[in-house]
C-alpha distance (Angstrom), angle and dihedral (degrees) to the residues before:
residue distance angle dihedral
X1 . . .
X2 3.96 . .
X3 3.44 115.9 .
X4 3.59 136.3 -131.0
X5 4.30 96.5 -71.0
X6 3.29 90.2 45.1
X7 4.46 93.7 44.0
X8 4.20 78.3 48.5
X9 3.95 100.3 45.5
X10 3.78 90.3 45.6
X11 3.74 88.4 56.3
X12 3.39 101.7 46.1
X13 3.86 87.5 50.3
X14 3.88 90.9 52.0
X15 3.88 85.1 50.0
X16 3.83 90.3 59.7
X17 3.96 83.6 76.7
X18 3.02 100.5 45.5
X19 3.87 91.4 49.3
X20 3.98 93.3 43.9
X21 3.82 86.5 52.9
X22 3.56 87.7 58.9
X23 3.54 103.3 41.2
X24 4.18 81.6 53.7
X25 3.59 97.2 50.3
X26 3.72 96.9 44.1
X27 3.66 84.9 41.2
X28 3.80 94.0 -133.1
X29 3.55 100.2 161.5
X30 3.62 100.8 166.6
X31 3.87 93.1 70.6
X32 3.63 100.1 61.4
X33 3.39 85.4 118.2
X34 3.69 92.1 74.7
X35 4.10 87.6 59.7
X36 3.99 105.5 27.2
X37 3.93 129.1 45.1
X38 3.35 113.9 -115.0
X39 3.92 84.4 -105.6
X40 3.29 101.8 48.3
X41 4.10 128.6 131.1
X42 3.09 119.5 -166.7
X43 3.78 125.4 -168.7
X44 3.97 124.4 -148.8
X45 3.91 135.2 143.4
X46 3.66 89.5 -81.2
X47 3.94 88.7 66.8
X48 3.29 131.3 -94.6
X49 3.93 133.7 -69.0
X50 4.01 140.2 -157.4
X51 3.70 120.6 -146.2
X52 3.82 133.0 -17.3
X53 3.90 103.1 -66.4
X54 4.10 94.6 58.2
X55 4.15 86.9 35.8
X56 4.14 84.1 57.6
X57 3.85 96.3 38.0
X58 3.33 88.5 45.5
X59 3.92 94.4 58.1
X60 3.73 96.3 41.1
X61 4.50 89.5 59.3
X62 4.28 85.4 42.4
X63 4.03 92.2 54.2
X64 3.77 106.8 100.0
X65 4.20 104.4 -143.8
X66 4.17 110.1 -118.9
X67 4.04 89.1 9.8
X68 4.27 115.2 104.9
X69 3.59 126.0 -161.7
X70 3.92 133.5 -143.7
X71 3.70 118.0 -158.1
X72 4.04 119.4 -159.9
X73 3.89 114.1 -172.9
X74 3.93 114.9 -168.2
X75 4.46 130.8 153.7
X76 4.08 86.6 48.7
X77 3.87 103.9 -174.1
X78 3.73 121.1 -167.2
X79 3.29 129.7 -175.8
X80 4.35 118.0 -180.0
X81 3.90 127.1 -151.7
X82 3.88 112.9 165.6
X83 3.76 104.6 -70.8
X84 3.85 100.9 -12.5
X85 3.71 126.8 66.6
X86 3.78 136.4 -176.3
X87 3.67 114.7 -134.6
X88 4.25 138.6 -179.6
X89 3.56 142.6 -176.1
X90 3.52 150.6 165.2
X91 3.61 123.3 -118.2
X92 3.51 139.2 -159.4
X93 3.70 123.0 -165.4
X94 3.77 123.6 -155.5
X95 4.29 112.6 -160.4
X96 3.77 109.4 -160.4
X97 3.93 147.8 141.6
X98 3.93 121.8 -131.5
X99 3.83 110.2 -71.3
X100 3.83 88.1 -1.4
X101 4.33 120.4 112.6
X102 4.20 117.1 -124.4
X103 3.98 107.2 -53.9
X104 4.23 77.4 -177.1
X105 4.20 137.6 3.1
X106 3.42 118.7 -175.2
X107 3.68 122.9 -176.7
X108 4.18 118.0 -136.1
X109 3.76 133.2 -168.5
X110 3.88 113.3 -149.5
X111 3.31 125.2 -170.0
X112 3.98 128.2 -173.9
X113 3.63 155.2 170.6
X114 3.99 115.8 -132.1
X115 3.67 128.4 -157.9
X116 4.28 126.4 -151.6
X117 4.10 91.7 -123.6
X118 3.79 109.9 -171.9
X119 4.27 76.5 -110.2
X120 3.59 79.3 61.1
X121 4.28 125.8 -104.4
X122 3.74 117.8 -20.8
X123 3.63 122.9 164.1
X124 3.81 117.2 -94.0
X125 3.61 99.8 -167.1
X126 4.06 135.1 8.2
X127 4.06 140.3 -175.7
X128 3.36 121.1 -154.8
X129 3.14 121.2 -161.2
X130 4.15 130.4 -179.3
X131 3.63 113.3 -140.8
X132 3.87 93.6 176.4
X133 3.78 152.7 -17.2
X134 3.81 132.8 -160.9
X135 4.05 122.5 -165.4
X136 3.21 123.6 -148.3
């Protein structure tokens, strides 16, 4: 049975979805650093980046002007070891403007590695992978 580190470092890894679906849908780029190492690469269908400055261009050129995003995490798996951790979830995407239903959802499968930073864990490394999209 894990104990109460452990209980506390899997939820704080969780979290780190929760907070990257925010940062996304609020489209506050500049505090990637809160989610993501400053080393991180992360690897998704849009290509794949190295470190914090191409992670934030990199979401600036993908935003789509007038279009909003909502971000639905769910099937969070964590698994602890010392100061790294493995960690997946399931993602569902929501594409819509203000006032406006889903023109597009996609649903996403992300998988990472996380690191205890002395800012506390951020992911070091992600895939993302699509696993399907419907337009409406």
């Amino acid at each position: 049975m894990p104990d109460a580190a452990q209980i506390a470092d899997r939820i704080e890894i969780a979290e780190l979805f929760a907070r990257l679906a925010n940062l996304l849908d609020e489209h506050r780029y500049d505090d990637a650093h809160t989610v993501y190492s400053d080393d991180v690469v992360v690897r998704s269908p849009r290509g794949e980046v190295h470190g914090l400055d191409e992670l934030t261009a990199l979401l600036r050129r993908s935003r789509v002007e007038g279009e909003c995003t909502q971000h639905v995490y769910g099937s969070v798996l964590v698994s602890v070891d010392g100061d790294r951790a493995e960690a997946t979830a399931n993602q569902v995407v929501y594409f819509y403007r203000d006032g406006e239903p889903p023109h597009r959802t996609s649903g996403v499968r992300v998988a990472g590695t996380a690191v205890r930073t002395p800012a506390g864990w951020r992911f070091g490394a992600t895939r993302i992978e699509l696993a399907w999209m419907q337009e409406s």
